[in-house]
N, C-alpha and C positions, 0 to 999 in steps of 0.2 A: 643439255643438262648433264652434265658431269658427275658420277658417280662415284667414291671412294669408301669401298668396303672392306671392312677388319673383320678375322673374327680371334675373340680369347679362349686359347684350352680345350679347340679343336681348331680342324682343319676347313675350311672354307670349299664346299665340293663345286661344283661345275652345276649339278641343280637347283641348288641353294641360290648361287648365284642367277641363276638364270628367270630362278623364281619371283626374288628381289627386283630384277629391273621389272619384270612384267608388274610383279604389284606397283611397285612403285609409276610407272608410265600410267597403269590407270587410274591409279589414284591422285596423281598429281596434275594430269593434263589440263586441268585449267588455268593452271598458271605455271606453266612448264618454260615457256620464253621469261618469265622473269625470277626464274631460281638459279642463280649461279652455279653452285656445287649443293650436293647432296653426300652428307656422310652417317655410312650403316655401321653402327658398332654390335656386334653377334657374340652375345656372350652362356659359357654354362658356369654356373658357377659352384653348383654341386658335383659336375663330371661327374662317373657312370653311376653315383649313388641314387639318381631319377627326383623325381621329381618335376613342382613347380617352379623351376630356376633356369628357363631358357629365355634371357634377356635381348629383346633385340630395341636398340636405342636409336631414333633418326633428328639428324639433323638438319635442315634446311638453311639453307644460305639465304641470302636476299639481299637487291641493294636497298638501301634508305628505310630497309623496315629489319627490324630487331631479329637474329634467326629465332626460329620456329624448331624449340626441341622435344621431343616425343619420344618417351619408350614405353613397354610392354614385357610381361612377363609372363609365360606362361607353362604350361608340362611340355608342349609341341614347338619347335622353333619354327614351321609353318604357319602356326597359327600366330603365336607372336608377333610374326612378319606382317601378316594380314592385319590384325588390329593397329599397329601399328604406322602401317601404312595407311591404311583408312581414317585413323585420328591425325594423322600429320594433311592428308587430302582435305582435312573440314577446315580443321586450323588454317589452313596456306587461304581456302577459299574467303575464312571469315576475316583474315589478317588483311587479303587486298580487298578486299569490299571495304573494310573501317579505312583502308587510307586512302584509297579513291576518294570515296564519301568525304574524309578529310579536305582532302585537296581541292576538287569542287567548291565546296563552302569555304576555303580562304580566296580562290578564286573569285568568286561571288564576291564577299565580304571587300577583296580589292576593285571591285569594276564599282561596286555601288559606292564607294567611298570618294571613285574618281568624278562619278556623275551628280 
């Protein structure tokens, strides 16, 4: 899984990063062989005035199914990461469960049409 991370109107640190893959690896592992690329967009958009304006936006790639995009927003860009990454994890799981399921039942719907 491939990972391509930005961030806007800061600087991207080394534990930021470090953090990101970890969330990301457990939140994604169940369908990690079929995500292509993953892109982290890290943004503040208030800069140093605080606030609830630390945006972090995830994308998922995939072949034959639509990407799966997610963001969050929140005071901590920590935290924002976590949610974030946790709703991109449910979404990836419930996105290949409906096209399995899909694809089974055309399956099906082809063998019983041949017999």
């Amino acid at each position: 899984m491939k990972i391509d991370m930005q961030a806007r109107h800061f600087s991207l640190s080394k534990a930021l990063r470090n953090h990101i893959k970890r969330r990301l690896g457990f939140a994604l592992s169940a369908g990690n062989e079929q995500i292509q690329r993953v892109l982290v967009r890290l943004s503040d958009t208030n800069g140093p005035r605080g606030g609830a304006d630390k945006c972090c936006k995830i994308q998922l790639v995939l072949p034959r199914i639509p990407d799966i995009v997610v963001e969050d927003t929140e005071a901590n860009l920590y935290v924002a990461i976590d949610r974030a990454a946790n709703r991109a994890g449910r979404t990836l799981r419930r996105r290949l469960t409906r096209h399995r399921d899909q694809h089974r039942a055309l399956q099906y719907h082809r063998f019983a049409e041949m017999n």
